[in-house]
C-alpha positions in Angstrom: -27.4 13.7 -43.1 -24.8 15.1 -41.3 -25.7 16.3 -37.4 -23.6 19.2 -35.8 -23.5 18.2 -32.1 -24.9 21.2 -29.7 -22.3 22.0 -26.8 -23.0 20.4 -23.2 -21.1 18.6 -21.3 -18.6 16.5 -21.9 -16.9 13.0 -19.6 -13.5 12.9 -18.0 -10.8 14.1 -21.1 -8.5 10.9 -22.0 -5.2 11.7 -22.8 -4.8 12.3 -26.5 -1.6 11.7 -28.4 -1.2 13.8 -31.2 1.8 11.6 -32.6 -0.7 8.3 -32.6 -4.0 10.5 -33.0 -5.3 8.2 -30.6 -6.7 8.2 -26.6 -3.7 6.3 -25.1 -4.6 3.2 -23.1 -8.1 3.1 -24.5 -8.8 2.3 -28.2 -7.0 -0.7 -28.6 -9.3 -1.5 -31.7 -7.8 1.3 -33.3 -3.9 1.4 -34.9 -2.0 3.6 -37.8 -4.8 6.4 -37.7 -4.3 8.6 -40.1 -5.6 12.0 -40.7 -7.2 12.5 -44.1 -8.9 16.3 -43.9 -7.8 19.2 -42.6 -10.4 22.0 -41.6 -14.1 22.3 -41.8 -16.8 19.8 -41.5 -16.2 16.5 -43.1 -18.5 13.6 -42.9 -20.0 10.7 -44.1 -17.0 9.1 -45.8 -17.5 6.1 -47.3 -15.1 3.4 -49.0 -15.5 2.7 -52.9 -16.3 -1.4 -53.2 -12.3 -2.2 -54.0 -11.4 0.1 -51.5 -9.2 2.7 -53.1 -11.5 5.5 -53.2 -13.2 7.4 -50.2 -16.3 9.7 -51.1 -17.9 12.5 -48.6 -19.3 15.9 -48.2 -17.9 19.2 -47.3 -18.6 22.6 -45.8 -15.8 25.3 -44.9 -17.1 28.5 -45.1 -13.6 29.9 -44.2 -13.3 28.6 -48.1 -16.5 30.2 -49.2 -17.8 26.3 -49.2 -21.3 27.6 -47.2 -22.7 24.5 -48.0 -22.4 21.1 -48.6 -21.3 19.5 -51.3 -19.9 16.0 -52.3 -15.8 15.3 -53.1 -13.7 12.2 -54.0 -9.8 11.0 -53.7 -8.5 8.2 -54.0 -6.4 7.0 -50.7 -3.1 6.2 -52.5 -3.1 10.4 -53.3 -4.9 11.5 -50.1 -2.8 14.8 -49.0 -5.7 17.0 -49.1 -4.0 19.2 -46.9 -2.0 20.1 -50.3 -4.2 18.7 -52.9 -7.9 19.4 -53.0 -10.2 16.8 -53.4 -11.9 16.6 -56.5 -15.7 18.0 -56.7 -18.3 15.9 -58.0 -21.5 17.2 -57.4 -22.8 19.9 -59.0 -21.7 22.8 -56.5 -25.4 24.1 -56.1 -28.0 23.7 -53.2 -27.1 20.9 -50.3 -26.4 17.5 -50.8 -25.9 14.3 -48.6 -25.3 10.9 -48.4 -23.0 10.1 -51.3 -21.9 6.2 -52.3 -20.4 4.5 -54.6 -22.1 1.9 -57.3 -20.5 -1.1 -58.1 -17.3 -0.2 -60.6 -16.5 2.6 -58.6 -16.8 5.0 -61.7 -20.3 6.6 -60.6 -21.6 7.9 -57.6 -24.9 8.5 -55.9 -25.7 11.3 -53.9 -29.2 13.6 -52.7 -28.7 17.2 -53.7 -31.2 20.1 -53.5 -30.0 21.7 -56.7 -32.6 21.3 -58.6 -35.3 23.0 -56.3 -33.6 26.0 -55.8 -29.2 26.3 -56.7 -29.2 28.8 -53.5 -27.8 26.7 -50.4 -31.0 26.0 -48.3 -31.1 27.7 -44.7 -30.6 26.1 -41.9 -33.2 25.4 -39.5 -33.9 28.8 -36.8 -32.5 28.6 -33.6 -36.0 27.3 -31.5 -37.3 29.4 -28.4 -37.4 26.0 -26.6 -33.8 25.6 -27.3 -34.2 22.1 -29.1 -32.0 20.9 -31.9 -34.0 19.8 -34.8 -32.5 18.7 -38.7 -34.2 20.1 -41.6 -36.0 17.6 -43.9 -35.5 19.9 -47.3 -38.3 19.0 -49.4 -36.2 19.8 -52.6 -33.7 16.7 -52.0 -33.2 13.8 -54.6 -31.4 11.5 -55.4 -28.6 11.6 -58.5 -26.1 9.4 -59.9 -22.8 11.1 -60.9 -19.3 10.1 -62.9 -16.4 10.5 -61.0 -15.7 14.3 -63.4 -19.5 15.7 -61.8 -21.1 14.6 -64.9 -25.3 13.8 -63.1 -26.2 10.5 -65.3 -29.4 9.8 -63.9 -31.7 11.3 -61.1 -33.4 8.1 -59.8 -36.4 10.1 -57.8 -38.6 12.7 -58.2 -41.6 12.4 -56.2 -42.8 15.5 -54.0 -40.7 15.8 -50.7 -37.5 14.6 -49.2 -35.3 11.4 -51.1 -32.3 11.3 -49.4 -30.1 9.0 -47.1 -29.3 6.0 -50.0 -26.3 3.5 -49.5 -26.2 0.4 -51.9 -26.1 -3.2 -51.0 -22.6 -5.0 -51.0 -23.8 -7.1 -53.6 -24.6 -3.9 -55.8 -28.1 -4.8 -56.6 -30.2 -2.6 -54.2 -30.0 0.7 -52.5 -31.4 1.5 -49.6 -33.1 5.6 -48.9 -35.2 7.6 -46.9 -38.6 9.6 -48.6 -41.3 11.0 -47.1 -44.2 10.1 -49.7 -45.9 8.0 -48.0 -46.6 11.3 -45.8 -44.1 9.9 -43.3 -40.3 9.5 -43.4 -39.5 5.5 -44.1 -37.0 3.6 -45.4 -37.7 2.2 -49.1 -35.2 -0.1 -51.3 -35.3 0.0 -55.4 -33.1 -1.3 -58.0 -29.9 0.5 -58.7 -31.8 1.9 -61.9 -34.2 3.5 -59.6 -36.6 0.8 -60.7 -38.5 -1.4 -58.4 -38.9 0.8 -55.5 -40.8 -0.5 -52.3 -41.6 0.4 -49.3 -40.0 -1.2 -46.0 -40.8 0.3 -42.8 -44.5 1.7 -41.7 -44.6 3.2 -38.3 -44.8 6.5 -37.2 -41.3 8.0 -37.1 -38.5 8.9 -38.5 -36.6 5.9 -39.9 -33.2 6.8 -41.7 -29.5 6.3 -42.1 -29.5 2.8 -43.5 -27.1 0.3 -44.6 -27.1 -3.0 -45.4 -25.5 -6.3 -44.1 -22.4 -7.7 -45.4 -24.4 -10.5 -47.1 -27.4 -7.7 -48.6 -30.1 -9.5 -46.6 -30.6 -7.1 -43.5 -30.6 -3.4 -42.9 -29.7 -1.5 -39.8 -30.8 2.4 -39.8 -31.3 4.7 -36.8 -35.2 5.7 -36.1 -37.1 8.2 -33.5 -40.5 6.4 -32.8 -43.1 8.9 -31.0 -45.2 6.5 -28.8 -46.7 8.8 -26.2 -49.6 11.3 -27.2 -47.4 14.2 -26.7 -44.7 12.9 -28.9 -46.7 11.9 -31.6 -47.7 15.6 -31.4 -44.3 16.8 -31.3 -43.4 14.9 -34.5 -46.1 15.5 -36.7 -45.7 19.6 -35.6 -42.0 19.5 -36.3 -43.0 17.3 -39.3 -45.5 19.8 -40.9 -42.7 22.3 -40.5 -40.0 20.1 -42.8 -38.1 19.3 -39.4 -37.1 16.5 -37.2 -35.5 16.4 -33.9 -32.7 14.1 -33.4 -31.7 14.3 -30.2 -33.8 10.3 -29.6 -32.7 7.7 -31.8 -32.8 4.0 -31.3 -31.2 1.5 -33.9 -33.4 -1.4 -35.6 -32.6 -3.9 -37.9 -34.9 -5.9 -40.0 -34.7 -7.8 -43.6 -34.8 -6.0 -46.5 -38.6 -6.6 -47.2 -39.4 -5.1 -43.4 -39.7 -8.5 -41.5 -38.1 -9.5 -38.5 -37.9 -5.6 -37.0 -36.1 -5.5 -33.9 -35.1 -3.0 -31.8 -31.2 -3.3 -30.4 -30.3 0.0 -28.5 -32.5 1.6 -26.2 -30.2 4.1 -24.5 -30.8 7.6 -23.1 -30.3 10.2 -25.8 -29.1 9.1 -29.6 -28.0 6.1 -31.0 -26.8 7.0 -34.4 -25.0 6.3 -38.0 -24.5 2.7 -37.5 -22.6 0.5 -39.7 -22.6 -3.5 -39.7 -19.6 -5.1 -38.9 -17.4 -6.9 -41.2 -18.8 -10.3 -39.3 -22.7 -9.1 -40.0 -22.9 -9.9 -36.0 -22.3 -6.6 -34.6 -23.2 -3.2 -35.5 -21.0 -0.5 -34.9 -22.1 3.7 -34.3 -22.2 6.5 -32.6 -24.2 7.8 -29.4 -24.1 10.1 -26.4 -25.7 7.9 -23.9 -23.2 8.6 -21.4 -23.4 12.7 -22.1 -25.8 15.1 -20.1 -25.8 18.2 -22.5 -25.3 17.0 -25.5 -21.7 15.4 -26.4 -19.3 13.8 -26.5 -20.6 11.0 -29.0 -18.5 8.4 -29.5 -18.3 4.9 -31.5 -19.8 2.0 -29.4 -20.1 -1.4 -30.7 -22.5 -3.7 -29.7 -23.8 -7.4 -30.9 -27.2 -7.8 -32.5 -29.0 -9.3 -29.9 -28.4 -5.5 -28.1 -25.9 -7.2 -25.6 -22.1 -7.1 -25.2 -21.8 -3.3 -25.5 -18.2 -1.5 -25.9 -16.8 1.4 -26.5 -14.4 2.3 -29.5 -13.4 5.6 -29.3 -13.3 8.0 -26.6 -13.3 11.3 -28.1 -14.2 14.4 -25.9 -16.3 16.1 -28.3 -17.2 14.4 -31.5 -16.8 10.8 -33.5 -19.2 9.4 -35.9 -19.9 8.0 -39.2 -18.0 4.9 -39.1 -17.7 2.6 -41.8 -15.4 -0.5 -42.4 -13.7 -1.1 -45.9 -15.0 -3.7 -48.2 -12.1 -6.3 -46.9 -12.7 -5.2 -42.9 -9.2 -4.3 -42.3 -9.6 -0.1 -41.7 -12.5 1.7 -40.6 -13.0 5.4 -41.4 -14.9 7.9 -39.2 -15.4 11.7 -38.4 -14.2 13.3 -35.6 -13.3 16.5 -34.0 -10.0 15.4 -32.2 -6.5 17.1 -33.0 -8.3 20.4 -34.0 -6.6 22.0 -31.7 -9.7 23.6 -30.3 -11.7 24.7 -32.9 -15.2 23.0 -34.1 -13.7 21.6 -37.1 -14.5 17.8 -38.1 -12.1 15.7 -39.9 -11.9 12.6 -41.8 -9.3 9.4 -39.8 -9.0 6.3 -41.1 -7.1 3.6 -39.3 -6.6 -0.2 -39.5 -9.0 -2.3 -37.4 -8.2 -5.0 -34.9 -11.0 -7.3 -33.7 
């Protein structure tokens, strides 16, 4: 699920190279960025298992692309500044959350198309001025060839399936549903078979991926604990919404045991990704912002210590995920759009 930042304000600007595409002096993790997209909102990108292949979604409405929708190229033929990407979902509704299954010849993605074909409407702008997502009850989940051809639709119970990534070792996927009456994390078979339920508590747990060895997940979640929270959720909850704006990241086996909590920082802690090592878990947050942005990629060990920052972005990076061997990493980001709100695709080579 893709989250549009609101404005606020942002920390001291680095100096940005537009030659390097990077904040000189500052993200030395980062070298040979390159820029993949060019225009409108591009997120969630994520590496096929041998690595040739990137999936992600897409809005530009300058295109008459009002919603969004899931594309594929491969990385050897990546001008997409010249060469559109290919379309593989169905061009109806929203989707999210796209990923490849092992073979890289089908995809999975959550789409909204069958619901209703109209692109759903984003959430009203609240009189209290908070920023919530829309939980569409109309999203599940598909499985797609690489020419948009849906080969199986692995839910269909009432209410929101979304949010799926699949294990490294291609045997599980990992989503979000709300039938339990509250929005959890569950894992099934890549058939859509087996499907159990992994976390309980009240809150909204989402945005999971496995560990490089399939035996741990790591997902973002806002937990209500005070009586006015818990309030506060289950209103925004009743309405198909969720507010965002407190996350916290958890880890726990794939059956729910061992849950720990490993960020506890002011505002959200978001889209995190293991590292290639399974020791640290990279994502984004705004901890440091006071209105909002900038959210930038932090890295931090599993035991919550040895924090550091990756990028240092004035506005906007997210989404990271490392390639099957860990040499690149590919993220969102909003730098060298030369001003406008427009959130492109990088991908660079990764130094530890």
């Amino acid at each position: 699920m893709m989250i549009m930042p609101v404005l606020g304000l942002c920390q001291e600007a680095k100096k940005f190279n537009k030659e390097t595409l990077l904040y000189e002096g500052e993200e030395k993790h980062l070298s040979n960025v390159r820029q993949l997209t060019f225009g409108g909102d591009n997120a969630e990108a994520y590496f096929s298992f041998d690595g040739s292949k990137i999936t992600y979604q897409m809005r530009n409405k300058e295109k008459g692309m009002d919603c969004d929708q899931i594309y594929y190229f491969d990385l050897a033929n990546s001008n997409t500044k010249d060469v559109a990407p290919t379309l593989i979902s169905t061009g109806n509704g929203r989707t999210t959350c796209s990923y490849f299954l092992p073979g890289d010849s089908l995809v999975l993605y959550a789409s909204t198309h069958l619901g209703n074909k109209n692109c759903p409407k984003d959430p009203d702008r609240r009189a209290d001025g908070k920023y919530v997502w829309a939980i569409y009850s109309d999203f599940d989940i598909f499985i797609t060839d690489l020419k948009g051809n849906i080969k199986n639709q692995l839910t269909n119970t009432p209410g929101y399936d979304a949010e799926a990534t699949i294990s490294p070792d291609g045997k599980k996927i990992v989503f979000t549903s709300i039938r339990s009456g509250d929005l959890e994390l569950y894992t099934m078979d890549v058939n859509g078979k087996n499907v159990k339920q992994v976390t309980s508590q009240l809150g909204y747990d989402g945005g999971a991926f496995f560990s490089p060895d399939s035996k741990h997940l790591i997902f973002r979640s806002s937990r209500p604990t005070t009586a006015e929270e818990i309030k506060e959720y289950n209103d925004l909850l009743k309405e198909g919404l969720v507010m965002p704006t407190k996350m916290s990241l958890y880890t726990c086996d794939i059956d729910g045991k061992n849950l720990r909590k490993i960020t506890d920082l002011p505002n959200a802690s978001w889209a995190p990704f293991f590292h290639p090592s399974g020791k640290k878990v990279i994502f984004a947050t705004n901890y440091k912002a006071t209105r909002g942005l900038p959210f930038n990629l932090v890295m931090v060990d599993l035991d919550g210590t040895n924090m550091e920052q990756i990028t240092y972005d004035t506005m906007f990076d997210a989404f990271p995920m490392f390639s099957p061997d860990g040499k690149k990493i590919i993220f969102s980001s909003n730098r060298n759009n030369n001003g406008s709100r427009d959130t492109n695709l990088f991908i660079a080579d990764w130094k530890d």
